[in-house]
BADREN-70683 format. One record per residue: x negated, y negated, z of N, C-alpha, C in turn; residue number from 1; chain. Coordinates in steps of 0.2 Angstrom, whole numbers. Atoms other than C-alpha are relative to their C-alpha. Layout:
BEGIN
@n_px = X; n_py = Y; n_pz = Z; ca_px = X; ca_py = Y; ca_pz = Z; c_px = X; c_py = Y; c_pz = Z; nr = NUM; kette = A $
...
//
This chain:
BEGIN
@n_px = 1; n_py = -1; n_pz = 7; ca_px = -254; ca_py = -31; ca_pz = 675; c_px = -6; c_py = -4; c_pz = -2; nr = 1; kette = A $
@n_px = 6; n_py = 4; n_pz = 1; ca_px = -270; ca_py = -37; ca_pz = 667; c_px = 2; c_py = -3; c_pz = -5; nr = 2; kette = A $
@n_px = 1; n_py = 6; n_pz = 5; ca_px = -272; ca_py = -51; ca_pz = 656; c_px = -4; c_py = 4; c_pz = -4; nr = 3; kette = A $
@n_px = 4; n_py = -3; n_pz = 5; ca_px = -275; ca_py = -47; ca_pz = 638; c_px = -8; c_py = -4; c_pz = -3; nr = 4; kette = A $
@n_px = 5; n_py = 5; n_pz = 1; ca_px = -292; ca_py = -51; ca_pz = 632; c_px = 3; c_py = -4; c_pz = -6; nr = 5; kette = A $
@n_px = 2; n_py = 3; n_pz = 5; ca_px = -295; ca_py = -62; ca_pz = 618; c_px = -3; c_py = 0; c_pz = -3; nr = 6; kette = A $
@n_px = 7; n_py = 0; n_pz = 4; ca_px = -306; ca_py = -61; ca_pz = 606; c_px = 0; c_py = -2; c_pz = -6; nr = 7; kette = A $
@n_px = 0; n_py = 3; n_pz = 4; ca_px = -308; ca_py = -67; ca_pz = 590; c_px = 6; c_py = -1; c_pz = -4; nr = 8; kette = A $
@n_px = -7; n_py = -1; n_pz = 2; ca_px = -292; ca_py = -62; ca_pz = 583; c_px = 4; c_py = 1; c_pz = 3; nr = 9; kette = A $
@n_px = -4; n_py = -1; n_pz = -8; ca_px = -283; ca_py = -63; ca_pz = 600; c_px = 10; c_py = -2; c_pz = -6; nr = 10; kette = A $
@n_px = -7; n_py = 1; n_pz = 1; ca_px = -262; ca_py = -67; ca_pz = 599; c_px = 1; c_py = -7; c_pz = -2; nr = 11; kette = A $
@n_px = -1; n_py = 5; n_pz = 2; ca_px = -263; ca_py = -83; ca_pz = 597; c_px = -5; c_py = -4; c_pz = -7; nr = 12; kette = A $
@n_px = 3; n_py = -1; n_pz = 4; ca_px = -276; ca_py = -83; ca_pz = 584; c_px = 2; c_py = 3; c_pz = -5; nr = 13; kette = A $
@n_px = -3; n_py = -3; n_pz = 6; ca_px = -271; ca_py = -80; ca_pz = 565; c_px = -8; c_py = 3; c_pz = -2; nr = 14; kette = A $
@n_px = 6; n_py = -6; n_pz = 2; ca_px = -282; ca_py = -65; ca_pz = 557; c_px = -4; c_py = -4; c_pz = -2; nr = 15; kette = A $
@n_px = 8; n_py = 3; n_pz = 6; ca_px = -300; ca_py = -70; ca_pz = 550; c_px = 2; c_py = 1; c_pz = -7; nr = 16; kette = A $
@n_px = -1; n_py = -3; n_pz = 8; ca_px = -298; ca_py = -74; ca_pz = 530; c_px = -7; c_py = 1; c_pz = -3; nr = 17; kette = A $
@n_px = 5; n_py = 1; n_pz = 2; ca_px = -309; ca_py = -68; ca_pz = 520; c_px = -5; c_py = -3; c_pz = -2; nr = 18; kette = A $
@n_px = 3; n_py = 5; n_pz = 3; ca_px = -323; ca_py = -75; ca_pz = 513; c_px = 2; c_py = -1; c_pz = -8; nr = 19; kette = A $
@n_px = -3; n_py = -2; n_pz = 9; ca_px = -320; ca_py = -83; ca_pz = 497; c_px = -3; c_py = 2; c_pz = -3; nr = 20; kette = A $
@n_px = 4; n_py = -6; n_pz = 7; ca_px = -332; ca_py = -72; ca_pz = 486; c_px = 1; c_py = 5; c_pz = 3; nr = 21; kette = A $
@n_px = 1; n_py = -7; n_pz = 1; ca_px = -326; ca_py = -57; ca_pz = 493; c_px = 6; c_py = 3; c_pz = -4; nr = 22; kette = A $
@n_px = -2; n_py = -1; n_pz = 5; ca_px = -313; ca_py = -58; ca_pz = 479; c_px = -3; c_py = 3; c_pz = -6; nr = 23; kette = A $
@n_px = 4; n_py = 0; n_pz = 9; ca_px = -327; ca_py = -56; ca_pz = 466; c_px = 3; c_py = 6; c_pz = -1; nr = 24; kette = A $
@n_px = 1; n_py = -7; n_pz = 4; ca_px = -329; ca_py = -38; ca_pz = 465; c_px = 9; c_py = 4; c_pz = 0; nr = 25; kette = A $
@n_px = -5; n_py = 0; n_pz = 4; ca_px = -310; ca_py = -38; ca_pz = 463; c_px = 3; c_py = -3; c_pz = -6; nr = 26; kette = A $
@n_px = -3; n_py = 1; n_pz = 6; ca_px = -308; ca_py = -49; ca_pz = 447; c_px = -5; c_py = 3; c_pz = -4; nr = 27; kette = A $
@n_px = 7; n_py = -5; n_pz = 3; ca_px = -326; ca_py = -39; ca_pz = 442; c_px = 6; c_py = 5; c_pz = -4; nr = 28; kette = A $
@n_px = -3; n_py = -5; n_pz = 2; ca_px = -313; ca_py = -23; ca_pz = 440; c_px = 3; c_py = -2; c_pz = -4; nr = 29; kette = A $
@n_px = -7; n_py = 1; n_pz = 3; ca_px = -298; ca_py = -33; ca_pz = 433; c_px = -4; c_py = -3; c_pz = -7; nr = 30; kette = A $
@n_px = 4; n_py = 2; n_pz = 8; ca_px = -312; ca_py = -41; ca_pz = 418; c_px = 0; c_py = 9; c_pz = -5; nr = 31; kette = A $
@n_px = 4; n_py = -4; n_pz = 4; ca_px = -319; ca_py = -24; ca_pz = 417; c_px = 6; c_py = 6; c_pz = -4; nr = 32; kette = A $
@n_px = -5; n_py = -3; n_pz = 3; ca_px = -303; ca_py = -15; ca_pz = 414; c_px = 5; c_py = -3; c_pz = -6; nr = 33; kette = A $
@n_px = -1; n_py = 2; n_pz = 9; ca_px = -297; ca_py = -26; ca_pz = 401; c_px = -4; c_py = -1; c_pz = -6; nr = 34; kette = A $
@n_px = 6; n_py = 0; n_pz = 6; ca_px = -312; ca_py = -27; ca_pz = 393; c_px = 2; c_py = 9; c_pz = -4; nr = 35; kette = A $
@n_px = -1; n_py = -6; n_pz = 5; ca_px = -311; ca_py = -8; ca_pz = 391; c_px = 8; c_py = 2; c_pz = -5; nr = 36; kette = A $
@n_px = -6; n_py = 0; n_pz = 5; ca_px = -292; ca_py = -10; ca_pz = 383; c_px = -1; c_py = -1; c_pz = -6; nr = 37; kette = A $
@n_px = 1; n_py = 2; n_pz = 7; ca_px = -298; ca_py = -20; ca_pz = 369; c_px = -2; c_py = 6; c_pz = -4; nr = 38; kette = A $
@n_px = 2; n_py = -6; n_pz = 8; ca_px = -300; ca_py = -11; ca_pz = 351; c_px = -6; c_py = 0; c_pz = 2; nr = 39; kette = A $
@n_px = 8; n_py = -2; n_pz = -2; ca_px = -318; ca_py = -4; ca_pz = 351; c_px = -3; c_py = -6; c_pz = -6; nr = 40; kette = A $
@n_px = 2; n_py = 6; n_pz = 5; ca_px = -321; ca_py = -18; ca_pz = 335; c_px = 0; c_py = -7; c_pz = 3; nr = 41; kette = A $
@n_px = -2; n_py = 6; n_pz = -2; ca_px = -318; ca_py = -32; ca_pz = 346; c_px = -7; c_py = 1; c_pz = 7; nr = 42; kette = A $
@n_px = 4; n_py = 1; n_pz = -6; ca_px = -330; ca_py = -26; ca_pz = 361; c_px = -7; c_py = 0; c_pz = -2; nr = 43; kette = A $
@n_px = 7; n_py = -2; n_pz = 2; ca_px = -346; ca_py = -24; ca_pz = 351; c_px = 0; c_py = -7; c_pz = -6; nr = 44; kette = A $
@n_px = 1; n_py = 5; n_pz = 6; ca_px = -353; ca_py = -39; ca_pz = 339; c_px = -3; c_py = 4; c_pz = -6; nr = 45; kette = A $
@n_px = -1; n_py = -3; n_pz = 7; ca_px = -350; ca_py = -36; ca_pz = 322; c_px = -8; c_py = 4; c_pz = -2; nr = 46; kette = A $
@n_px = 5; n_py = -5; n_pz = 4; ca_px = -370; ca_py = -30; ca_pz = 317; c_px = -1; c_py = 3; c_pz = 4; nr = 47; kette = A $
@n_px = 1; n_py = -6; n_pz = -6; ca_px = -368; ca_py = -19; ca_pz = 333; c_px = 4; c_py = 5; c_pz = -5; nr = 48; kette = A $
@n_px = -7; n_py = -6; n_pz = 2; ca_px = -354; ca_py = -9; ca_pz = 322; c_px = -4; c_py = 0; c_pz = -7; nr = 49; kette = A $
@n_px = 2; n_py = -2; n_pz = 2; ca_px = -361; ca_py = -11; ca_pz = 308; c_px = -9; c_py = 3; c_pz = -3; nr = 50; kette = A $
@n_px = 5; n_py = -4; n_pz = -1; ca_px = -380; ca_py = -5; ca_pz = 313; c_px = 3; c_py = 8; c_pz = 2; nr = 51; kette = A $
@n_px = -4; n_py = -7; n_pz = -3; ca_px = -371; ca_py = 10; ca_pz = 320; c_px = 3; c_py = 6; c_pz = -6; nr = 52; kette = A $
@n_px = -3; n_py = -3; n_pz = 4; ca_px = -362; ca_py = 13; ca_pz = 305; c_px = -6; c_py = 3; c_pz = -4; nr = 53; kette = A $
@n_px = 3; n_py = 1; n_pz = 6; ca_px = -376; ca_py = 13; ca_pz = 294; c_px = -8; c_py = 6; c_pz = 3; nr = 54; kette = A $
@n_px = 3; n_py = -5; n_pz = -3; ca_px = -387; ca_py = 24; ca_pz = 306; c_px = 5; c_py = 8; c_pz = 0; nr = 55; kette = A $
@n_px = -6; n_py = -6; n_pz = 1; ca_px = -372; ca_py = 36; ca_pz = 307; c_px = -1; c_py = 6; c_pz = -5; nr = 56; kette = A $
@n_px = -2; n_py = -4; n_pz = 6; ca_px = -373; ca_py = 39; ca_pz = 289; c_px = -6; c_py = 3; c_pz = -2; nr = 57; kette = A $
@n_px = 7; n_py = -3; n_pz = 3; ca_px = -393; ca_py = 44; ca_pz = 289; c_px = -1; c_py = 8; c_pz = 5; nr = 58; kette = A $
@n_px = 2; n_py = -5; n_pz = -2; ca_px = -397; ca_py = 60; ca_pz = 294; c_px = -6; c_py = 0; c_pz = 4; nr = 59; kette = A $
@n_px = 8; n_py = 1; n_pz = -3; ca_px = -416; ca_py = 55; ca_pz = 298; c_px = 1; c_py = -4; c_pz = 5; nr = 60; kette = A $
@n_px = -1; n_py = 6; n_pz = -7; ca_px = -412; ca_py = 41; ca_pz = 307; c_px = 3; c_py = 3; c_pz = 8; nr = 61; kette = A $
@n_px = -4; n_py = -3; n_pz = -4; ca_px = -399; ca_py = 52; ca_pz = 317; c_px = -5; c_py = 5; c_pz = 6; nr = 62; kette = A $
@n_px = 5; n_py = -6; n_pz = -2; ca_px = -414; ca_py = 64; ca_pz = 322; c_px = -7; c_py = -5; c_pz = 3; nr = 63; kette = A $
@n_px = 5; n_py = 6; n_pz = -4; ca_px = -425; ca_py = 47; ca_pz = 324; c_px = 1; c_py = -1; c_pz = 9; nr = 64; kette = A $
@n_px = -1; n_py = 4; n_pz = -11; ca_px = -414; ca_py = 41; ca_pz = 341; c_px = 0; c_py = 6; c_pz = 2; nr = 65; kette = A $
@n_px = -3; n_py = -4; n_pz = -5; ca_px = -409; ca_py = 58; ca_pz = 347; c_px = -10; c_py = 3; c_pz = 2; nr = 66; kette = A $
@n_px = 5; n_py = 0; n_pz = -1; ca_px = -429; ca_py = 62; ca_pz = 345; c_px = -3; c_py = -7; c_pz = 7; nr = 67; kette = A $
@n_px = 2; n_py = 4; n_pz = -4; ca_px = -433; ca_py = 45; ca_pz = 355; c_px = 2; c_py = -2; c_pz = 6; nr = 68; kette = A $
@n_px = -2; n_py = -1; n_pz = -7; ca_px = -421; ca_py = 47; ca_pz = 366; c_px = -2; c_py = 3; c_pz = 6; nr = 69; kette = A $
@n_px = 3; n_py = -5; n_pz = -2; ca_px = -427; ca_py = 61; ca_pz = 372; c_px = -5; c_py = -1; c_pz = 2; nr = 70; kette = A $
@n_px = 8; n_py = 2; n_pz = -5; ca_px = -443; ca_py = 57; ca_pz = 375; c_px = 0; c_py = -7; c_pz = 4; nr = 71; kette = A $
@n_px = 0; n_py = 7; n_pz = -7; ca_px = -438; ca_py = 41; ca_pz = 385; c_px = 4; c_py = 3; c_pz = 4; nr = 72; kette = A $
@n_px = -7; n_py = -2; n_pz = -6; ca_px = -428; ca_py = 51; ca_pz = 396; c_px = -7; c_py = 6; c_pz = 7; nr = 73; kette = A $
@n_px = 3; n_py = -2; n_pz = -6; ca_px = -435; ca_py = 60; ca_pz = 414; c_px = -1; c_py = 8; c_pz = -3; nr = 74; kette = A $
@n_px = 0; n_py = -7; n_pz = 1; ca_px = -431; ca_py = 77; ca_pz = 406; c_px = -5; c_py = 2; c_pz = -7; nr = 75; kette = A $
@n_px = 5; n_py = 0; n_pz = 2; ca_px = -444; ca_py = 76; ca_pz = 395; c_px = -6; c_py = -1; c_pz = 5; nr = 76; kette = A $
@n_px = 7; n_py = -1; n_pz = -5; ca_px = -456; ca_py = 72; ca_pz = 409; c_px = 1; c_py = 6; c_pz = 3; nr = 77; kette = A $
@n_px = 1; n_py = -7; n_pz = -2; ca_px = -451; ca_py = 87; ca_pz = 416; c_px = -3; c_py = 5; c_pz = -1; nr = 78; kette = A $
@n_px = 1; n_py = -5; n_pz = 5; ca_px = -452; ca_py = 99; ca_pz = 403; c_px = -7; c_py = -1; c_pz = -2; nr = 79; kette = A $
@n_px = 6; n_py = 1; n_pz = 3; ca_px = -468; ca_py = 92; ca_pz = 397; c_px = -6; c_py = 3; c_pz = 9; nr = 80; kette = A $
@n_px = 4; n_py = 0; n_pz = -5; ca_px = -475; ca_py = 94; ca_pz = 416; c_px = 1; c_py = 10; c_pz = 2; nr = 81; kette = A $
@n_px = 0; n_py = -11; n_pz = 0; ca_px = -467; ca_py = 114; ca_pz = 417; c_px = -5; c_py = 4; c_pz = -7; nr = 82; kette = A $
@n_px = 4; n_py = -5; n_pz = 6; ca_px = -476; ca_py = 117; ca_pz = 399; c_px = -7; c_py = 0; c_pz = 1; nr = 83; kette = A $
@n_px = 9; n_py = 3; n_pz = -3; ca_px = -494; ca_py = 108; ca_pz = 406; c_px = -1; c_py = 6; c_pz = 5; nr = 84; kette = A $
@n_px = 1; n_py = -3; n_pz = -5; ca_px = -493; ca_py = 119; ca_pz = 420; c_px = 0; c_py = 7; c_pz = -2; nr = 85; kette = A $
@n_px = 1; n_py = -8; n_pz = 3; ca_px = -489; ca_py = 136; ca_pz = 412; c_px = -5; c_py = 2; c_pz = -5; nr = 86; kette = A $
@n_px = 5; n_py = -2; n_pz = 7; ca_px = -500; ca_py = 135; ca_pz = 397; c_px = -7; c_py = -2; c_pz = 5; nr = 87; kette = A $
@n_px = 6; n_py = -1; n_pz = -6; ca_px = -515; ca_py = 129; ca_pz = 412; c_px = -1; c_py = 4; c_pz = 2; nr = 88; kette = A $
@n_px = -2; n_py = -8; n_pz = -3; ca_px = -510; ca_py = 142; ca_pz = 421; c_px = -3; c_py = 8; c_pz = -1; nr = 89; kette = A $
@n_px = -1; n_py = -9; n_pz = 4; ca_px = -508; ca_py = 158; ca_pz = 410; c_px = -1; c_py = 1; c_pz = -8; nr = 90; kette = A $
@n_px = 2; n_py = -3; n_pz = 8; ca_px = -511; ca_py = 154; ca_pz = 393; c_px = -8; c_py = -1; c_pz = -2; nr = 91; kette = A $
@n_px = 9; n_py = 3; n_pz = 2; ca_px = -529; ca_py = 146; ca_pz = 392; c_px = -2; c_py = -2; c_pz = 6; nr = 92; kette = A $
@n_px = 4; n_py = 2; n_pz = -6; ca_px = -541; ca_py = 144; ca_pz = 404; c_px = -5; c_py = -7; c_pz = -2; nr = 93; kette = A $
@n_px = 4; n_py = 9; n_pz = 0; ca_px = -552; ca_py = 126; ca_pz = 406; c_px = -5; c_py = 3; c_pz = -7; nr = 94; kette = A $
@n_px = -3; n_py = 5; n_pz = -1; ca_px = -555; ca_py = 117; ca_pz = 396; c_px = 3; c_py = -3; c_pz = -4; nr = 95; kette = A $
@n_px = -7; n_py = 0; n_pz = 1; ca_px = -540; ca_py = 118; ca_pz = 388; c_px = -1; c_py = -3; c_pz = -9; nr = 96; kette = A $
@n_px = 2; n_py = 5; n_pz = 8; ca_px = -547; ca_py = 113; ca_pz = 369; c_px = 11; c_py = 2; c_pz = -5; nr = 97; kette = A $
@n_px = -6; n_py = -1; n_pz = 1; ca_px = -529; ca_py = 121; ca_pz = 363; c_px = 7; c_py = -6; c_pz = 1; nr = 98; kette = A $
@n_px = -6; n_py = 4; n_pz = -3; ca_px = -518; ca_py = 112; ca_pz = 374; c_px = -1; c_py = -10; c_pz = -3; nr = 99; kette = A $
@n_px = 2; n_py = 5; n_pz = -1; ca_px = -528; ca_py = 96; ca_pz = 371; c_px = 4; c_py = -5; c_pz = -7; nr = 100; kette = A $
@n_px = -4; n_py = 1; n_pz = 8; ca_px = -523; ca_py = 97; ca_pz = 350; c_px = 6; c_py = -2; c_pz = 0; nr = 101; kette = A $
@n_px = -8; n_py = 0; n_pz = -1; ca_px = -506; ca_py = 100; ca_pz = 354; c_px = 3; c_py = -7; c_pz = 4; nr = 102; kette = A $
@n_px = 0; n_py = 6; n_pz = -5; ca_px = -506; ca_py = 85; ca_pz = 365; c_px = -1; c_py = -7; c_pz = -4; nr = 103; kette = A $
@n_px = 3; n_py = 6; n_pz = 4; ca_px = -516; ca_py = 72; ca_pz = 353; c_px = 5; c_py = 3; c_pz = -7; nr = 104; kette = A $
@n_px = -3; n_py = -1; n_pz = 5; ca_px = -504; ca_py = 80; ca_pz = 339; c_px = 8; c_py = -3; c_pz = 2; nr = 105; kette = A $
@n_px = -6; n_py = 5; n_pz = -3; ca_px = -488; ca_py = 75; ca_pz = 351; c_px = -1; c_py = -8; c_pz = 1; nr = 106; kette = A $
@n_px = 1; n_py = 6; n_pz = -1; ca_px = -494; ca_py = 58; ca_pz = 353; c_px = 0; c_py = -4; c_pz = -5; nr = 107; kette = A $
@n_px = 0; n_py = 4; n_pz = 6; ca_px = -496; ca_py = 54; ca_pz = 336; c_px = 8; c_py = 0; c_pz = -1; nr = 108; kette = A $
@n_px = -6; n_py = 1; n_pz = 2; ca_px = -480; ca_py = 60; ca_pz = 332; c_px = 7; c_py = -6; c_pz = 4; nr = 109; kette = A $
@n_px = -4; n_py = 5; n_pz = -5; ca_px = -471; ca_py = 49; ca_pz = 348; c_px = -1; c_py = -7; c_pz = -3; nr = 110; kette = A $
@n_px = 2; n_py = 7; n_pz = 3; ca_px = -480; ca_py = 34; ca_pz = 342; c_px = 4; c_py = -3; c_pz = -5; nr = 111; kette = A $
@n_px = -2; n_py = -1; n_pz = 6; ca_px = -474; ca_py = 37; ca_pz = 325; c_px = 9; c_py = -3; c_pz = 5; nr = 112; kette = A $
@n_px = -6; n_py = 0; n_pz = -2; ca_px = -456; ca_py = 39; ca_pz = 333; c_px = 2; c_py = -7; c_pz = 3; nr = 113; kette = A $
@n_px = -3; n_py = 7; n_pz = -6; ca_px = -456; ca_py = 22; ca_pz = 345; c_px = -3; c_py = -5; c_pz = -5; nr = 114; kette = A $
@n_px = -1; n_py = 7; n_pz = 5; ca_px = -462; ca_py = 11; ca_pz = 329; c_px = 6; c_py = 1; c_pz = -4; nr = 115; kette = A $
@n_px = -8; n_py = 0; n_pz = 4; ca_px = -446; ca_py = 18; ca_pz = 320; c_px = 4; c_py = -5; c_pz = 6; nr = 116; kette = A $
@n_px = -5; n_py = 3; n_pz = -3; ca_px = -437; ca_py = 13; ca_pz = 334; c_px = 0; c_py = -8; c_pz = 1; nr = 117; kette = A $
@n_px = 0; n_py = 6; n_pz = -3; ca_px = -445; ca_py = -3; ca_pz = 337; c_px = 3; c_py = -5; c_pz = -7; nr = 118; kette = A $
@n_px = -2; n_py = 4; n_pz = 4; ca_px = -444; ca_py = -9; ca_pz = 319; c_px = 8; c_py = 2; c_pz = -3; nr = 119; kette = A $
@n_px = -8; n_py = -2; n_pz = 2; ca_px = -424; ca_py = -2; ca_pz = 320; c_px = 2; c_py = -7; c_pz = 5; nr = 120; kette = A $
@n_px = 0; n_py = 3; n_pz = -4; ca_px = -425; ca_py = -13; ca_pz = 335; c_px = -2; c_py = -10; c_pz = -5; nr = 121; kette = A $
@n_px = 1; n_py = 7; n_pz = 2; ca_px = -431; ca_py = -28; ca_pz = 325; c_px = 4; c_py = -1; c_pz = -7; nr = 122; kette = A $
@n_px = -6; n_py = 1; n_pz = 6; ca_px = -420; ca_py = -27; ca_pz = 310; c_px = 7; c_py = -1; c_pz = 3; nr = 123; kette = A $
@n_px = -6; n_py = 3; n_pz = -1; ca_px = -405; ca_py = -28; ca_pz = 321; c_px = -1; c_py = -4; c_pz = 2; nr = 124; kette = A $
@n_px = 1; n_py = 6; n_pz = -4; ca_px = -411; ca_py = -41; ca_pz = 330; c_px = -1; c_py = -8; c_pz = -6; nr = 125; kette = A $
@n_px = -2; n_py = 4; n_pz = 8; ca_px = -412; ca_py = -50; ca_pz = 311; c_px = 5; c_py = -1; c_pz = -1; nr = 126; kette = A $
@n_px = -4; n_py = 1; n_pz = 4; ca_px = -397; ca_py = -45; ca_pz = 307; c_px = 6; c_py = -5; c_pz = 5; nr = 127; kette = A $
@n_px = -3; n_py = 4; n_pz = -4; ca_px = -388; ca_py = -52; ca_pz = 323; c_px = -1; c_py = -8; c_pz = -1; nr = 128; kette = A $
@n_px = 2; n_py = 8; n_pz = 2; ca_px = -397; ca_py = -68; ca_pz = 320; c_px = 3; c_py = -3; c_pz = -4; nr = 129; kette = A $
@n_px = -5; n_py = 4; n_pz = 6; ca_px = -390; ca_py = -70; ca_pz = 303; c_px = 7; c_py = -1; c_pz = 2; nr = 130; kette = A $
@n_px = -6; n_py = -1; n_pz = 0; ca_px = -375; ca_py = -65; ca_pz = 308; c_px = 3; c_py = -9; c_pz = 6; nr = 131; kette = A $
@n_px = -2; n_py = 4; n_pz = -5; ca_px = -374; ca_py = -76; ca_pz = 324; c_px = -2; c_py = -8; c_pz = -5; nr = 132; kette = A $
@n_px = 1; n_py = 7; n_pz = 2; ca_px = -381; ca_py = -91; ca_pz = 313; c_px = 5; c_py = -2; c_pz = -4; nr = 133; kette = A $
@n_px = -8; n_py = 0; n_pz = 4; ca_px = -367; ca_py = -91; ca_pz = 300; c_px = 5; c_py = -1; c_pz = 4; nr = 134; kette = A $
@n_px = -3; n_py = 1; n_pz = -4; ca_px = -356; ca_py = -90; ca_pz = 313; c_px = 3; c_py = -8; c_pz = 3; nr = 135; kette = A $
@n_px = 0; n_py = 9; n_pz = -2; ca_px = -362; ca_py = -106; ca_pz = 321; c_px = 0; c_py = -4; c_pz = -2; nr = 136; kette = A $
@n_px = 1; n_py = 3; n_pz = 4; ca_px = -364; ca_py = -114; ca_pz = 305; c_px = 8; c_py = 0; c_pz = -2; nr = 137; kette = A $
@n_px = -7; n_py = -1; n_pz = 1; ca_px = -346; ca_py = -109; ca_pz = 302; c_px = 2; c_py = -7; c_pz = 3; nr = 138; kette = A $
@n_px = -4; n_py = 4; n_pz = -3; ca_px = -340; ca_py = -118; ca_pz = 317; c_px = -3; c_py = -8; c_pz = -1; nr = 139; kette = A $
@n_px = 3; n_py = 9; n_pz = 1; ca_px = -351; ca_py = -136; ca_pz = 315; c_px = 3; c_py = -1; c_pz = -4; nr = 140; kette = A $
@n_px = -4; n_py = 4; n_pz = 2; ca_px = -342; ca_py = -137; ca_pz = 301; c_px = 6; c_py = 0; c_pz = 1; nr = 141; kette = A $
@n_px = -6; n_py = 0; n_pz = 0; ca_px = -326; ca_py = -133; ca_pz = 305; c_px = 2; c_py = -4; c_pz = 8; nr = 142; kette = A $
@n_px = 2; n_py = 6; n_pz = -4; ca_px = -330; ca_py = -145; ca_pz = 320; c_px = 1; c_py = -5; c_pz = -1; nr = 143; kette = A $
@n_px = 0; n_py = 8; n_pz = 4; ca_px = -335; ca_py = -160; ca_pz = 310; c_px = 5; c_py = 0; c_pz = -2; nr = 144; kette = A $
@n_px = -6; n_py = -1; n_pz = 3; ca_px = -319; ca_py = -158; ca_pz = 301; c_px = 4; c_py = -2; c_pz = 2; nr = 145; kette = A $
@n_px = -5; n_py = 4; n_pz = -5; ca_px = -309; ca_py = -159; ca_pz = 315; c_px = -1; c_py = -9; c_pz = 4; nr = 146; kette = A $
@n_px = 2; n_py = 6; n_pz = -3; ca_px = -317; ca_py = -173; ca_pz = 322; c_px = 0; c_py = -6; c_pz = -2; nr = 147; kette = A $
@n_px = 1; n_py = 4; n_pz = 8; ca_px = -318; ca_py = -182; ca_pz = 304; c_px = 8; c_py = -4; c_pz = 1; nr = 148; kette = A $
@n_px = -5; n_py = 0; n_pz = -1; ca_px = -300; ca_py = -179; ca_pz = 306; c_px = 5; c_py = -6; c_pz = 6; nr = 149; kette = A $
@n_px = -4; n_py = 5; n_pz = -7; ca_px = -295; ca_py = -186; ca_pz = 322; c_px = -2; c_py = -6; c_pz = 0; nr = 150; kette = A $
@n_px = 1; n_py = 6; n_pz = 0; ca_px = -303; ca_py = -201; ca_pz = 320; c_px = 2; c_py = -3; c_pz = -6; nr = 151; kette = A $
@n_px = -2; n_py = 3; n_pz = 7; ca_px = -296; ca_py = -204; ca_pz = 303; c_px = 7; c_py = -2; c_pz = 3; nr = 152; kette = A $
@n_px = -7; n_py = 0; n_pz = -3; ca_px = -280; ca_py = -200; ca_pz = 312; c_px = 1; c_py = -6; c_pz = 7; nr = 153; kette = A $
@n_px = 0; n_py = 4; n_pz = -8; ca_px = -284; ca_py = -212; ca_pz = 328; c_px = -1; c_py = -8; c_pz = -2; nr = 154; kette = A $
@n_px = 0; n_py = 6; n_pz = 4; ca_px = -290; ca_py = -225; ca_pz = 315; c_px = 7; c_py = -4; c_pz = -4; nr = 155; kette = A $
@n_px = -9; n_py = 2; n_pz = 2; ca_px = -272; ca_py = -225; ca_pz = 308; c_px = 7; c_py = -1; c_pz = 5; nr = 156; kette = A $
@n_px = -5; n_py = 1; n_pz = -6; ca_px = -264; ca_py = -224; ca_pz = 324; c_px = 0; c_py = -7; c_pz = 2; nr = 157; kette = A $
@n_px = -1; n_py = 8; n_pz = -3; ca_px = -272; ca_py = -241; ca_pz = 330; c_px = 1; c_py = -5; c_pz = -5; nr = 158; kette = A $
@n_px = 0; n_py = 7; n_pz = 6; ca_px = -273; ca_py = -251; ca_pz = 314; c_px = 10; c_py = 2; c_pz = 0; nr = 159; kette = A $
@n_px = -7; n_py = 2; n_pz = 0; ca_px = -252; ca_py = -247; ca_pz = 314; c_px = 4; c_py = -4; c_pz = 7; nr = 160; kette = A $
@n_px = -2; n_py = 5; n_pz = -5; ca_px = -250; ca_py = -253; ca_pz = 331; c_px = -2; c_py = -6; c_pz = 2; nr = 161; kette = A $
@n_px = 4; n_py = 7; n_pz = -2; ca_px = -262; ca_py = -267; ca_pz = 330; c_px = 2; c_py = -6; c_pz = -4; nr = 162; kette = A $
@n_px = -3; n_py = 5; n_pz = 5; ca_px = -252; ca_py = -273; ca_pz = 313; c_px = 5; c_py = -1; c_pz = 0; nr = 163; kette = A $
@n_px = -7; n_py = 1; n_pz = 1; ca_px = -236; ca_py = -271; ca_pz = 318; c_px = 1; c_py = -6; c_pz = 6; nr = 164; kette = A $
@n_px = 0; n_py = 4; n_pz = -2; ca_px = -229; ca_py = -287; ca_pz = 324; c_px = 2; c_py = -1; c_pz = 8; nr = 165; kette = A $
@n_px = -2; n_py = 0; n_pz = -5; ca_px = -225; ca_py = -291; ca_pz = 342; c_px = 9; c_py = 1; c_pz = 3; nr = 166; kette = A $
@n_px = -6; n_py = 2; n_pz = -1; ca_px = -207; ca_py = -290; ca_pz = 348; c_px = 1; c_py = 0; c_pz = 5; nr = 167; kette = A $
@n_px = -1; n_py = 1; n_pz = -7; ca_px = -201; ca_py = -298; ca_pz = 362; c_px = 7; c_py = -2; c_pz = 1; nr = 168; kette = A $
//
């Protein structure tokens, strides 16, 4: 009979442990699925909900992102590269003064569309700010406060054991 081999995890060898971080992408999951339990009010910072709200309720605005979205996305490169080609193609021949219009008139209007977006983008980034600094204003003082307190509280703890007589 042949002798067993050995090898890293032979019989007398207890199994290889893991490394320690290969837990991560375990507690990753276990964050990521209580994160999604929470109320949807609790996952987003308040001028996240209420820019939302407030885009929600305009109709222009609504046709703003879904416009801008669009055109940040691959399926407008697409589109835009099947229109170029057909209209080269079959509808005008060189050197394209048609196509050109429509082209410098699209342009204008994308531009137009990605300064809405940028100054949606810099209003909330205002309103965040407010928000976030209220916030932190909040807590300094409700900080100092405690702080104010505990040392009032630690200044009467010692002045009573430091007055009260010794007994032995």
């Amino acid at each position: 009979m042949a002798e067993p081999t050995l090898g890293a995890e032979g019989p007398h060898r207890p199994p290889a442990q893991p490394a320690p971080h290969a837990g991560v992408g375990g507690q990753a999951a276990k964050l990521k699925e209580a994160y999604a339990r929470l109320p949807a009010a609790l996952r987003h910072h308040p001028a996240v909900l209420e820019q939302r709200a407030q885009r929600a309720e305009d109709i222009q605005l609504r046709i703003a992102d879904w416009i801008t979205g669009f055109a940040g996305s691959m399926n407008f490169v697409y589109l835009h590269i099947a229109l170029f080609a057909i209209w080269m193609l079959l509808v005008e021949r060189s050197p394209w003064p048609t196509l050109t219009l429509i082209v410098s008139l699209e342009a204008i209007f994308l531009s137009t569309f990605v300064m809405i977006g940028q100054n949606r983008q810099a209003a909330f980034q205002q309103s965040k700010a407010d928000h976030d600094f209220a916030e932190q204003e909040l807590e300094l003082k409700t900080n100092t406060e405690l702080t104010r307190e505990i040392d009032r509280l630690t200044t009467e703890l010692h002045n009573r054991l430091l007055d009260k007589p010794a007994q032995g």
